[in-house]
N, C-alpha and C positions, 0 to 999 in steps of 0.2 A: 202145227207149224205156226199159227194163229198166234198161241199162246205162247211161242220160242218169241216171236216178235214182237208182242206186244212186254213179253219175259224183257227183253233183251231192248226195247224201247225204255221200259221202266229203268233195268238197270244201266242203260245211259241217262237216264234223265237225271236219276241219281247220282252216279257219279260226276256228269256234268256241277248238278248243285254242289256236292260233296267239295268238287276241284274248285267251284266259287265260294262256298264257305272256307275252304284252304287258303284258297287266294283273300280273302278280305280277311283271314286270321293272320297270314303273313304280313299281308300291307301293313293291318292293328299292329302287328308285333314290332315290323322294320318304323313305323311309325313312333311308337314307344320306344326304340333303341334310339332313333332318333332325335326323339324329345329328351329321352336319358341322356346321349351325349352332349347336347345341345347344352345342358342342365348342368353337367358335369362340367364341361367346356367355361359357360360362366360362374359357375363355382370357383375351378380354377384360376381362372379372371381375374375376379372375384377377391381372392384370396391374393394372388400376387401384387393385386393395386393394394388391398391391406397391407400386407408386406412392406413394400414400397413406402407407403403413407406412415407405417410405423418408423419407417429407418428414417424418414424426412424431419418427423417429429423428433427422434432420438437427437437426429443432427444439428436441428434447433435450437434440443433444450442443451446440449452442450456449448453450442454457441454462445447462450445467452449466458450458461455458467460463465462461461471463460471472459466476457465481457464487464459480470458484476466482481467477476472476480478480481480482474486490472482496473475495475474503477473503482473496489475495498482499497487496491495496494496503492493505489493512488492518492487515493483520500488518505490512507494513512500516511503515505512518502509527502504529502502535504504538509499535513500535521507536526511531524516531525521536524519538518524543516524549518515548520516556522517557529517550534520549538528552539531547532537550535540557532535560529535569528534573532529568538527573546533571548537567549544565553550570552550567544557574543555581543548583542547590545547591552546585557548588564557587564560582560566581561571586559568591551570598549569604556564603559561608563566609567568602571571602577580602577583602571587604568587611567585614564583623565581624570580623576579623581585624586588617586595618591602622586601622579605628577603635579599637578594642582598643589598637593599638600607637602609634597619636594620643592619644589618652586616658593610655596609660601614660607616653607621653613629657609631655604635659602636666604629669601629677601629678610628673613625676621636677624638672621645671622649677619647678613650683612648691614642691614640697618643697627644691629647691636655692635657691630665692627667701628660702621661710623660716628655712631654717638660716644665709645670710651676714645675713639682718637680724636673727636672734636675736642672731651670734656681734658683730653691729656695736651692737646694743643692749647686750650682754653689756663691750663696750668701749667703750661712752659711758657706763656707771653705772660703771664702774672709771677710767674717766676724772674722772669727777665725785667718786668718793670719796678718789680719790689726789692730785685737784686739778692732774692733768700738762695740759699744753701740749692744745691741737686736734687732734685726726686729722684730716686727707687720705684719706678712702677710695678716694678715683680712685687707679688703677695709678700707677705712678711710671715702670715703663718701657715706651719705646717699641716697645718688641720683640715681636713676636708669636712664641710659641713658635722663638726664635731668631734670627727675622725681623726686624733694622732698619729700623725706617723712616726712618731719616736720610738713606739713600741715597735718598728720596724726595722732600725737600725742596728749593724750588727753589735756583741756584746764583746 
């Protein structure tokens, strides 16, 4: 009976130890699950602030597209305009220009208006004081700088 008890001592002492190496293989184990979820968890994290930080970027660089992009269509709508600023001030110009050159032909007409009725007043008071015969002011020939116009009459 000696040997049933000290039997039966040992295999408690055993399984005592056996149920403490159980127990600190558990603890190790739930400890490591632990650590793995922990791990996993900011992986997760991790990955969603990536996530996140990528879509921020995205949102960014689209941003910045669409801002060099209204400030291309701008500088061109610039451009343009001041194009067509130079146009209608050559378009203004050359309008004041050929009125200018209406206006000068005008006055050139009227100045030639005035001078054959001065020169034809100048030869009706010489006409008058000399007491000659009538003028005829109408042309006298048919000819336009060269041009007969006999050949135009009918036959």
């Amino acid at each position: 009976m000696a040997i049933d008890v000290d039997k039966l001592i040992e295999d408690t002492k055993k399984k005592q130890a056996e149920a403490k190496k159980n127990a600190a293989t558990a603890r190790a184990e739930a400890e490591k699950d632990k650590a793995s979820a922990k791990a996993a968890a900011e992986s997760k994290a991790q990955l969603l602030q990536m996530e996140a930080q990528s879509k921020i970027q995205l949102k960014e660089a689209e941003a910045n597209y669409e801002i060099m992009k209204m400030q291309a269509e701008a500088e061109l709508k610039k451009e343009l305009m001041n194009i067509e600023f130079q146009y209608n001030m050559q378009l203004k110009g050359m309008d004041a220009e050929q009125l200018k050159v209406r206006e000068d032909e005008k006055e050139k007409a009227k100045d030639k208006r005035i001078d054959i009725q001065a020169s034809r007043q100048s030869e009706l008071i010489n006409q008058r004081k000399n007491n000659l015969p009538p003028i005829d002011f109408e042309s006298t020939e048919d000819s336009l700088d060269g041009f007969d116009l006999e050949s135009f009459e009918p036959r």
